[in-house]
N, C-alpha and C positions, 0 to 999 in steps of 0.2 A: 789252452790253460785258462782257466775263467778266475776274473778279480779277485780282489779280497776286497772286502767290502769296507770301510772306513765310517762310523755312525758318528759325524760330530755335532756334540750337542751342546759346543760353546765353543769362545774365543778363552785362550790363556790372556793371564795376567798382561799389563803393557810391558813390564821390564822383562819379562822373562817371554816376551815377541819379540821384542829388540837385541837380544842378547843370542838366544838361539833357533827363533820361527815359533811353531803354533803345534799343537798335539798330534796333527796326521805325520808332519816330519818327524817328531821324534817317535812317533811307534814305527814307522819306515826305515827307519836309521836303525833302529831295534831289531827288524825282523832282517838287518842284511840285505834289502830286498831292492830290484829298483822300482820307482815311482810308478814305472809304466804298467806295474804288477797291481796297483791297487784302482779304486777308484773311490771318493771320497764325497759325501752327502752331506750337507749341513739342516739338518731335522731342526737346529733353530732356526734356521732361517725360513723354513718352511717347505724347503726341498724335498723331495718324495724317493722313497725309497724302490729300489729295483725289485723284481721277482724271484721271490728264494732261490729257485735253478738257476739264476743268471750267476751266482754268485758260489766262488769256493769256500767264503770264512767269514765272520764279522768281529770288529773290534769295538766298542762302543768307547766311548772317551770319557771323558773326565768335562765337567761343567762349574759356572758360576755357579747356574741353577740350584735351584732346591727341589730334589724328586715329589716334597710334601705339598707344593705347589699345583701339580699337576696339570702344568701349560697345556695348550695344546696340542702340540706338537711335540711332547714330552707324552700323552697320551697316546697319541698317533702310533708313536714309534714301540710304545710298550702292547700296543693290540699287534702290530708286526711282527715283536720277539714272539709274542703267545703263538701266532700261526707258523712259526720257523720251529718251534718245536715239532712237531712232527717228521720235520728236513732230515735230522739228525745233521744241521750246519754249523762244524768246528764253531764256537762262538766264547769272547772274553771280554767281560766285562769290566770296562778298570773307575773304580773312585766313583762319579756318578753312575758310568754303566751299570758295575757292580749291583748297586741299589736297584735300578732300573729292572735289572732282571730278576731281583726278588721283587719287587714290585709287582712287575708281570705278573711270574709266575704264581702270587697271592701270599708273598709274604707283606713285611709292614716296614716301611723307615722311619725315621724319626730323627730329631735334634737331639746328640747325645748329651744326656744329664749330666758329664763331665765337662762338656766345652769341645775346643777345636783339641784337634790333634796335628800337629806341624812340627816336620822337623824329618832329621835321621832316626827311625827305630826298626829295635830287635822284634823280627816274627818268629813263634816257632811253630813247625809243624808238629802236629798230632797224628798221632799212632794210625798208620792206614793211608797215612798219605804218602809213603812209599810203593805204593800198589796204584797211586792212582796215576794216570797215561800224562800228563802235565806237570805233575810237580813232582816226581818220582826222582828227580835228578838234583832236586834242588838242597840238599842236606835238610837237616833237621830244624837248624836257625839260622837266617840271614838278616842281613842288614834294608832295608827300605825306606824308600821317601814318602811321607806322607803329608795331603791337605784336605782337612778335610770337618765339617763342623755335624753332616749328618750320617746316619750310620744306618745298617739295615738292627732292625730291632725283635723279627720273628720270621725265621726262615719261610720260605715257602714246607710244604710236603713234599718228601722227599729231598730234599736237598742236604749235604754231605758238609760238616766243619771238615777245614786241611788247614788251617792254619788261624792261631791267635798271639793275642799278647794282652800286657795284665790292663790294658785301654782299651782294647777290641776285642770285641769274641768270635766278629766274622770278619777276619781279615783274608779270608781266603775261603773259598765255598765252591763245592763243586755243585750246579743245582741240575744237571740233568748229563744223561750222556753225552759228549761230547762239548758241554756248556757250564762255565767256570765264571767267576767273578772274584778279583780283588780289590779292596778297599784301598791297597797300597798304591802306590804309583811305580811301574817295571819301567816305564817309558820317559821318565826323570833321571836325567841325571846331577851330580852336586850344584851346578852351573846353575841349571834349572829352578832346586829348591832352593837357594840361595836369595833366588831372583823371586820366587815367593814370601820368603820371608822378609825382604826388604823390601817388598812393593806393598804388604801390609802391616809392616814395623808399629806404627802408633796404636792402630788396631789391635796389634798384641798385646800390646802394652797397656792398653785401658784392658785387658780382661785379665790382666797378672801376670803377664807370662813374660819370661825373662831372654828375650829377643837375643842378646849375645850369648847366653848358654848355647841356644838355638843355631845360631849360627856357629859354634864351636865346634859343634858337636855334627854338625855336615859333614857327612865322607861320602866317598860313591859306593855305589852297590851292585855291583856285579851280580852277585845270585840273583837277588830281584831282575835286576835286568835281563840275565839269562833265558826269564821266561819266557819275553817277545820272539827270540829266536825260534826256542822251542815250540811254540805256538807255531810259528811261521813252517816249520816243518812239519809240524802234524798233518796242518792243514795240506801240502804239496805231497805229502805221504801219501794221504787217503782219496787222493786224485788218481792215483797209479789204479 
């Protein structure tokens, strides 16, 4: 049985390290799985990535970063996804990911002209995403965690909407077979965004936003989360 591959391309917030660890535990946690199933790269730090065949799946993670940046090692890692195309390697891209593989693949990101989006919100799926191999399961609208200040802003070609809400239009993107990306956060739970919000509390606050709504309005989300699992099985599926 070969890894799953872990693409980390930052450190989580300090409170929310202190309270429940860093992005590779909680997408671990998510997928049910144990540790010794994955294996975990830190592309910010400038660590290098394995060979497509060594690898059954990839998860990209969630960053400080800004994709409009284009580190280098943020670069690195996006000429990588472009050659894993061809793999057809289970691949999910969460919050930076996300971006990352429109990026890749020649769409465009950007700083959204609305501001951050933090907090508990409603996604819904769109029509067709009952049919697709990932989100099929996940009803119509769920609940998700979100952080997040940049946004993909022009898909690549080819690339499929499965889910929006009236602050994101790609909250959910299929962009290739077997290769998906959410803007939300699945691998968060309340604990978690709690600890986002209170670890950037004054910073919300100087852009308007009303920090105790915010945190009121925190619940967990289960269907979001649902999809680490299901991810996790696709990928152990198409090993058979």
């Amino acid at each position: 049985m070969k890894p799953i591959l872990i693409i980390k391309t930052g450190h989580t917030v300090q409170k929310a390290f202190e309270r429940a660890g860093d992005f590779e535990k909680w997408i671990i946690d998510g997928m049910q799985a144990k540790a010794a199933e994955f294996t975990v790269v830190s592309v910010y730090q400038d660590e290098k990535l394995p060979a497509h065949d060594a690898i059954a799946g990839v998860v990209i993670t969630g960053s400080p970063a800004m994709v409009t940046d284009q580190l280098d090692w943020s670069e690195y890692t996006a000429d990588w996804l472009r050659h894993a195309l061809v793999t057809r390697l289970p691949m999910l891209g969460i919050c930076y990911g996300h971006q990352l593989l429109a990026h890749a693949f020649g769409g465009q990101v950007d700083y959204h002209p609305q501001g951050r989006e933090i907090g508990t919100v409603e996604v819904n799926l769109l029509d067709g995403s009952e049919q697709d191999p990932l989100f099929s399961r996940m009803g119509r609208r769920f609940s998700a965690h979100v952080s997040h200040m940049q946004s993909v802003t022009r898909l690549p070609a080819g690339a499929k909407v499965l889910g929006s809400n009236d602050f994101e239009a790609y909250h959910a993107v299929q962009f290739a077979e077997n290769i998906w990306g959410c803007q939300f956060h699945p691998e968060f739970n309340a604990l978690v965004m709690r600890a986002y919000i209170e670890e950037r509390q004054e910073t919300l606050r100087e852009e308007g936003l009303d920090v105790e709504k915010i945190l009121a309005g925190i619940q967990e989300t289960p269907g979001a989360s649902s999809l680490m699992l299901e991810f996790y099985r696709m990928i152990r599926a198409q090993e058979v």
